[in-house]
C-alpha positions in Angstrom: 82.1 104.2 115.9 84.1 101.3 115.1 87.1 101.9 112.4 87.9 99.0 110.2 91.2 97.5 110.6 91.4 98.4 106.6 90.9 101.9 107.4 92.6 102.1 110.9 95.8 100.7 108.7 95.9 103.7 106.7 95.8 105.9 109.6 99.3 103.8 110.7 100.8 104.4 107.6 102.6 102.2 105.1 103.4 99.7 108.0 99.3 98.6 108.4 97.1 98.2 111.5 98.2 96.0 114.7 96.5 92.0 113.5 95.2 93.7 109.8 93.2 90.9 108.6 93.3 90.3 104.8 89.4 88.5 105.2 86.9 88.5 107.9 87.5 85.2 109.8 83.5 84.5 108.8 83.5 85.2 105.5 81.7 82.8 103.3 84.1 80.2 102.1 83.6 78.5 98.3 80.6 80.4 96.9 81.2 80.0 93.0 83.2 76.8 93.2 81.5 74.6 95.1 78.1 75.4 93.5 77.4 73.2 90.7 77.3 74.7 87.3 74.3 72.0 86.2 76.4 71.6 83.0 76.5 75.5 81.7 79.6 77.5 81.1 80.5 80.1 84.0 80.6 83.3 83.3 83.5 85.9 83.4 82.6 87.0 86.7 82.0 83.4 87.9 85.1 82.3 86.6 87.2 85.3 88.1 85.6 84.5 91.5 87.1 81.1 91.3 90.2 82.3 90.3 89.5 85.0 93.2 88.8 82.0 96.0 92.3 79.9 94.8 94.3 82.9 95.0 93.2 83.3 98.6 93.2 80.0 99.8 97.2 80.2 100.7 96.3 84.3 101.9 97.0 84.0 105.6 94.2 86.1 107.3 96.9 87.3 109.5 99.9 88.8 108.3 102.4 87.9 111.0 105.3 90.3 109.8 103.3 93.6 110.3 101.5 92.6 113.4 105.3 92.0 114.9 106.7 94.9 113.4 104.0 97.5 114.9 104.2 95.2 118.0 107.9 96.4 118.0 107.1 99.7 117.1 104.6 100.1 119.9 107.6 98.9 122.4 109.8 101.2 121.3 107.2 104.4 121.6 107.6 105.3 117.8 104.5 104.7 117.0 102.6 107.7 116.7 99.0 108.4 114.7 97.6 111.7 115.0 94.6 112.5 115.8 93.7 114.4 112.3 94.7 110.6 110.5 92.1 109.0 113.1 89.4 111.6 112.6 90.0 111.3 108.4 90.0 107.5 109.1 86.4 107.6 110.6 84.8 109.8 108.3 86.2 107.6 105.7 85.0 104.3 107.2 81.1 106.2 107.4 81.0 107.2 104.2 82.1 103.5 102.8 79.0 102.0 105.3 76.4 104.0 103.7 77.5 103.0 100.4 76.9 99.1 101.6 
């Protein structure tokens, strides 16, 4: 069973999973802005998902300071996640894919 780097981050704690990604690399890209309104007015939840898409444009889907940091972490042997955390952490992550 695979654990979502979401999930597998809160297993690590407040520092986050080694390469979290904030989106999935082939996540659709431009879905209310591009589309053409044909004229009509968008609607609140059209016009939060285009305010949704510019805030995420500059979102790296890397963040490069807590890769480096568990990176170091790792090197140091001070990384630690028990095995209860990965246990909770897979449980969690089936319950969230039946939901979908």
């Amino acid at each position: 069973m695979k654990i979502s780097q979401v999930e597998s981050g809160k297993a690590a704690g407040s520092a986050g999973a080694a390469q979290t990604k904030i989106l999935p690399e082939d996540r659709p890209r431009g879905l209310i802005s591009s589309k053409p309104t044909n004229g009509r007015q968008l609607s609140p939840l059209e016009q939060g998902m285009v305010v949704a898409e510019a805030a995420l444009a500059g979102v790296p889907d890397i963040r490069e300071e807590v890769v480096n940091d568990l990176k170091e972490r790792i090197r140091k042997g001070e990384y630690n996640v028990s095995g209860k955390d990965i246990a909770d952490m897979m449980i969690r992550r089936l319950e969230a894919d039946r939901i979908r």
